[in-house]
C-alpha positions as CSV (number, residue, x, y, z in Angstrom):
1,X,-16.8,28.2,35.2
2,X,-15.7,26.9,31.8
3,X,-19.1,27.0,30.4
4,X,-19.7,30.7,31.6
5,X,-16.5,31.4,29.7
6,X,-17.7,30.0,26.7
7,X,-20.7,31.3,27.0
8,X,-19.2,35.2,27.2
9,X,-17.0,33.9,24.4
10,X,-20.1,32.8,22.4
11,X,-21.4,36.1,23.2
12,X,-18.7,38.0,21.5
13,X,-18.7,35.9,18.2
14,X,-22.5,36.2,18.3
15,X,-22.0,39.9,17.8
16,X,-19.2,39.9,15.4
17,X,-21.1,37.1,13.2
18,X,-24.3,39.7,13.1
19,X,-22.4,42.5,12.9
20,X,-20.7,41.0,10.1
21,X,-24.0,40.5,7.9
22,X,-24.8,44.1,8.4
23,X,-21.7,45.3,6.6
24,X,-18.6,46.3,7.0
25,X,-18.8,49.5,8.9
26,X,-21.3,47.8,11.8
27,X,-18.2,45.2,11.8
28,X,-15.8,47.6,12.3
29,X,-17.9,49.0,14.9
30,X,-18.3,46.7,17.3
31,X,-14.3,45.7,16.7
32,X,-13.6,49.1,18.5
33,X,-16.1,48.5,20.5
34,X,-14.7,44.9,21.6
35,X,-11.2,46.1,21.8
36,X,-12.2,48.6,24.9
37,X,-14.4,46.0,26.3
38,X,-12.3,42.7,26.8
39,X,-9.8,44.3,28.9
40,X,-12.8,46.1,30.9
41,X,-14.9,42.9,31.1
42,X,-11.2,41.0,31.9
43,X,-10.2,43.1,34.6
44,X,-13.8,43.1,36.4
45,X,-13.9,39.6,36.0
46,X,-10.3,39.1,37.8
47,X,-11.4,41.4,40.4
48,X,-14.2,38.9,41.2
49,X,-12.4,35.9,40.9
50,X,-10.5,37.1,44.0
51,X,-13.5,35.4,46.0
52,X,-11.7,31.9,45.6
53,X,-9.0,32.0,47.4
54,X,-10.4,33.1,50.0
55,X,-13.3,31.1,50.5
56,X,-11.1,27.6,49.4
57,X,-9.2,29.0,52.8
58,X,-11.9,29.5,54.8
59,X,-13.9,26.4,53.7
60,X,-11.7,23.9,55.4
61,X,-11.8,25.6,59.0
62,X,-15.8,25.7,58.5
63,X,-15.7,29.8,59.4
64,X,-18.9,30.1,57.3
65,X,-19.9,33.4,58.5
66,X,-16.3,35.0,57.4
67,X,-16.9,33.5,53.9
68,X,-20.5,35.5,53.6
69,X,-18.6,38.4,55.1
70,X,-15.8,38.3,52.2
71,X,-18.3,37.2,49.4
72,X,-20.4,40.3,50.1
73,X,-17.5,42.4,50.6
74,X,-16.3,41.2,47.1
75,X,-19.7,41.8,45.9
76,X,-19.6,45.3,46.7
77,X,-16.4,46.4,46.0
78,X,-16.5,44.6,42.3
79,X,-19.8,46.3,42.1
80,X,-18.9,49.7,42.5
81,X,-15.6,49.0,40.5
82,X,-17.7,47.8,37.7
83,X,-20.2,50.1,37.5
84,X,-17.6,53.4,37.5
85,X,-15.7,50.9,34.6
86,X,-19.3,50.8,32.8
87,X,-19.7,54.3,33.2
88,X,-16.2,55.1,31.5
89,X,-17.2,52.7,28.7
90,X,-20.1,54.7,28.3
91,X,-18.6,57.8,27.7
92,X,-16.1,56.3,25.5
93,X,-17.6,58.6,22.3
94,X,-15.1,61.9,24.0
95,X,-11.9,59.2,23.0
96,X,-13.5,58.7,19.8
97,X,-13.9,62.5,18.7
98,X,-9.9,62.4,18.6
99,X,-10.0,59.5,16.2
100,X,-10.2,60.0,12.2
101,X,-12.2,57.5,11.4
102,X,-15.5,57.1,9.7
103,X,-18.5,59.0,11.5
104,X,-20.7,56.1,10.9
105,X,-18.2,53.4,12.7
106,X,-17.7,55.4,15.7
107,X,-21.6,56.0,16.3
108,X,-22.1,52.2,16.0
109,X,-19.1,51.9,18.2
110,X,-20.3,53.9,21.2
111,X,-23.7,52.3,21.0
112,X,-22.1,48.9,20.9
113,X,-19.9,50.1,24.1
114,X,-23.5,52.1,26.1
115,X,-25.6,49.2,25.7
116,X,-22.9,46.5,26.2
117,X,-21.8,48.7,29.4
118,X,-25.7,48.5,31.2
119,X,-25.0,44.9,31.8
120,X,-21.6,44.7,33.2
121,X,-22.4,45.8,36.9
122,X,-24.9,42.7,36.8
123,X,-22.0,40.4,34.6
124,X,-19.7,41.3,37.5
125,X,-21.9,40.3,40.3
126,X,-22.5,36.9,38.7
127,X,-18.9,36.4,38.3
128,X,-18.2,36.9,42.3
129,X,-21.6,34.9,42.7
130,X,-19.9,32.0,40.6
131,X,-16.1,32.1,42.1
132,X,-17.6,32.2,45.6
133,X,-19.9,28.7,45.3
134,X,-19.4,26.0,47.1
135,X,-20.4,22.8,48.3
136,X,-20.9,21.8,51.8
């Protein structure tokens, strides 16, 4: 789990180092973008850490067919969930018409949020993949 969470963390740094060397409007750019995306990425990633308690419950009593029954239901729930999330992120450029900022930063913005927002249904069905492991 910790590296994963590095590893998303890398990510983000990854982007803002190479955003960085672009210039300062692509920087700026993907900052909005980020600042919309952490709490999306958070809250689909708390969503499927809900798989843990339940299956450290249901581990113990060896009710292995109600574990695959709440891992898939926590599958498709976070699923949906994160793909309406990823389709509000990618529609993000209506919030940033009201905003009077530089044309330029807000176009890198939403392309930074469309693309980034493709690969959070699959990022969210990883995370219930990882809180649901276990060993037997």
């Amino acid at each position: 789990m910790s590296i994963g969470q590095l590893c998303s963390t890398g990510m983000g740094v990854a982007d803002t180092i190479m955003a960085g060397m672009a210039g300062t409007v692509d920087l700026s750019g993907v900052a909005i973008g980020c600042s919309f995306l952490w709490p999306a990425f958070l809250f689909i990633v708390g969503l499927a850490y809900a798989v843990t308690p339940t299956t450290s419950h249901l581990l113990p009593t060896k009710k292995f067919s109600l574990i695959q029954k709440s891992l898939f239901n926590a599958l498709v729930i976070t699923f949906v969930i994160s793909c309406v999330v990823a389709i509000i992120l990618s529609q993000m450029h209506l919030v940033f018409n009201f905003l009077d900022t530089d044309a330029q930063m807000i176009e890198v913005a939403t392309d930074y949020l469309y693309v980034v927002s493709l690969g959070l249904p699959f990022t969210a069905i990883y995370y219930c993949f990882s809180s649901g492991c276990f060993d037997v």
